[in-house]
N, C-alpha and C positions, 0 to 999 in steps of 0.2 A: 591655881587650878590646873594648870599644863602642867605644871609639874609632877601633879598628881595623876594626872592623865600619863604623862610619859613612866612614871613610877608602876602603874596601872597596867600598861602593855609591856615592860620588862618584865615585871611578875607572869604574865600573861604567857608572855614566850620562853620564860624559864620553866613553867610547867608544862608547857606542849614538848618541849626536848625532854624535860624529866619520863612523859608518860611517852615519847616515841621509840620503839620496838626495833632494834634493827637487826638486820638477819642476811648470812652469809651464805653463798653455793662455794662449794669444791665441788670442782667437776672435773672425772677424768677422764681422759679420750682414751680409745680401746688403742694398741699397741703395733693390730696388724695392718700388712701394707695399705690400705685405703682406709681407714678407720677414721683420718683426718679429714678435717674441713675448712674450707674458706667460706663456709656459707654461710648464713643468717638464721639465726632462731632465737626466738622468744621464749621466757619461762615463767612461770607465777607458783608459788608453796603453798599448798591447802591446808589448813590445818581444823582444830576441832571446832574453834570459833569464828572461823573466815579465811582470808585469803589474801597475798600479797604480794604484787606484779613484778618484776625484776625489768619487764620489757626486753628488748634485742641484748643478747648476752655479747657485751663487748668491751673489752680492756684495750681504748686505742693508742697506748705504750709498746704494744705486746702483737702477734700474731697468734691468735688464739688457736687452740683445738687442732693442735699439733701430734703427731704418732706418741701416745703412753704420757703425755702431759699433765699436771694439774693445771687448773685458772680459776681467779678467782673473781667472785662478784659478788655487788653489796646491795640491799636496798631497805628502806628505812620505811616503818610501819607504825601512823597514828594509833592503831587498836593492837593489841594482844591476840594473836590469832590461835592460840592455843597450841595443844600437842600435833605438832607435825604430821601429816596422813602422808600427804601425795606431792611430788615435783612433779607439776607437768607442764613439757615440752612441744612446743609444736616449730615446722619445720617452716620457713620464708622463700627456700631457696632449693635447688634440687639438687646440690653440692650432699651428696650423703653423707652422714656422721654417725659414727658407732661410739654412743655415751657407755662407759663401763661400770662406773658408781659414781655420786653424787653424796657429798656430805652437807647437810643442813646446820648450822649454827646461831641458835639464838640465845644469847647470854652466854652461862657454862654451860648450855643443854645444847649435844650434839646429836642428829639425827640420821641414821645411813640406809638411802637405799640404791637397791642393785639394779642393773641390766638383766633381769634373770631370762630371758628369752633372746637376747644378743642378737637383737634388731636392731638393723641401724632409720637413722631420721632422714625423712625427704620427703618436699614437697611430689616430687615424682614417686607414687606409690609403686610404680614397674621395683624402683629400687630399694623401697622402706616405706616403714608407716610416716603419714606426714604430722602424725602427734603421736603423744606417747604418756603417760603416766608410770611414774615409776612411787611407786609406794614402801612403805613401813609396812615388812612383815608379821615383827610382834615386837618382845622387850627381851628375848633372849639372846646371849652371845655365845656362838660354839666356836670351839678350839678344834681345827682340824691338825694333825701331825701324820702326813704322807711319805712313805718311805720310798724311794724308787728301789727297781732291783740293781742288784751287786753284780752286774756281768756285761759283758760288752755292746755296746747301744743302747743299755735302756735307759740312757736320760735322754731328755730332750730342750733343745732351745725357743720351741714355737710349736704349742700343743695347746692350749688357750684352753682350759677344760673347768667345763664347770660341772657341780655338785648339787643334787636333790636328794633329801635326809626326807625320809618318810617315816612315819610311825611303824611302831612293832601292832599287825594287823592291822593297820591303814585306818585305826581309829580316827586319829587327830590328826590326819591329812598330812603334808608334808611341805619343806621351805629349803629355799635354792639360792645357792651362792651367787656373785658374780665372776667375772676373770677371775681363775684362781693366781694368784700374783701378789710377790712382796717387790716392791718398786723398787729400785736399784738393787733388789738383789739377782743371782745367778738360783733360781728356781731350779729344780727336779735334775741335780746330778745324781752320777750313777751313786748307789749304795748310800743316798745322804735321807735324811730324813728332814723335812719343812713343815715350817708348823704356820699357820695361817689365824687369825682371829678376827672372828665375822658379829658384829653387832648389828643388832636389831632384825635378827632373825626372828621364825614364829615358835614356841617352846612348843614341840610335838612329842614330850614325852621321850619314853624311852626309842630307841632309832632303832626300825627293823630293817630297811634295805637303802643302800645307797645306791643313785642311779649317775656315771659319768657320762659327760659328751664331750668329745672333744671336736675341736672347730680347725683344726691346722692339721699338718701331715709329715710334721717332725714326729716319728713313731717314738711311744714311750711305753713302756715295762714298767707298774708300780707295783710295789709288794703286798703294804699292806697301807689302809686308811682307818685310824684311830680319832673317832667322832667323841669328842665330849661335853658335854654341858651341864658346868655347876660339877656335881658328884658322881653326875652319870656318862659313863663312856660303855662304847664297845668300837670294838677293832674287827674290819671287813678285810679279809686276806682276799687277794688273789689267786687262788690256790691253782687254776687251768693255767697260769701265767699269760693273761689275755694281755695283747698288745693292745693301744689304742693309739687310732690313726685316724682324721678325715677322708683317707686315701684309702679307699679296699684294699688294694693289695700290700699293705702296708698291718692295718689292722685293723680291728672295729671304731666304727664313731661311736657309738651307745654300747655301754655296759653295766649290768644291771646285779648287784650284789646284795642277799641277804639274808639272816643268821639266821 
């Protein structure tokens, strides 16, 4: 009889691990001078069927949430929470943190969402919101390929600029990068052309105006920005040769382009 009882609860707990869910964050910390943090935050993944706590985001191997970092964290889920909606974060500490993207991993199914409003986390609202949700835009991926101009200064080292693709007549609304950034690479030299690839955008159809911002005050000169997704592209020139700068006298922060 114990024996079958102990046979009984090995079955038992081989099928609780069979049916447990486990699910990964990549998190990256924004790159500019204070974007890091030593401070405490909590995180939980929403998805279509429920929800699943990650608790105090902390790797104690490692000093987390470092300038341009990834880190990782795991946590393990009795139910199936379905299709990934929202990471949200809230702040513990008033140590501010600028999150840049956040990748979701459950099984082979990866989920990306951005910083799109490039708000940093604090319990001290003077410096940031003290929570934050950051969501799944839709199921599209666009291929951005950004030329800088061919002439003296117009690349830059620290321009942090992000991208809003709106629809042709502002039917189908519109969806916003995050840092524009390939990680260890040397981003936006002069006369080179970078090509960026953004999953889990919203499909807006065909792209009628792109809107940049830029966050830093390394002035940059770009030529032209060829938007595509799937079969559909168009290409926004430059044509005034508008700089852009967080710096007025440098050049514009917001510039607003379209066909």
């Amino acid at each position: 009889m114990k024996q079958q009882l102990s046979q009984l609860l090995f079955l038992g707990l081989l099928a609780a691990q069979a049916l447990s869910v486990q699910y990964q964050l990549d998190v990256v910390t924004g790159s500019r001078k204070y974007d890091g943090t030593d401070g405490s935050f909590v995180a939980k993944v929403k998805g279509s069927k429920g929800e699943v706590t990650f608790g105090v985001l902390d790797d104690p191997s490692k000093n987390d949430f470092q300038l341009g970092a990834t880190d990782n964290f795991a946590a393990e889920s009795d139910i199936d929470i379905g299709k990934v909606q929202c990471v949200e974060i809230e702040a513990e500490s008033d140590d501010a943190w600028m999150v840049d993207y956040i990748t979701v991993t459950a099984g082979s199914e990866k989920t990306y969402v951005y910083n799109t409003e490039g708000s940093y986390l604090s319990s001290d609202t003077s410096e940031g919101k003290d929570k934050m949700s950051l969501c799944k835009q839709g199921d599209a991926t666009y291929v951005l390929a950004i030329t800088t101009k061919d002439e003296n200064h117009a690349g830059t080292d620290n321009i942090h600029a992000r991208l809003t693709i709106s629809s042709a007549r502002g039917k189908r609304g519109n969806t916003t990068t995050g840092i524009l950034d390939n990680k260890g690479k040397d981003d936006f030299i002069r006369g080179a052309t970078d090509t960026f690839t953004l999953p889990n955008l919203k499909n807006i159809g065909k792209a009628g105006c792109i809107f940049i911002t830029a966050a830093q005050d390394d002035a940059w000169l770009f030529d032209e920005i060829k938007v595509t997704r799937g079969k559909s592209s168009r290409t926004f020139k430059n044509e005034d040769s508008t700089w852009l700068s967080s710096d007025d006298r440098e050049g514009k922060k917001e510039l607003e382009i379209c066909y």
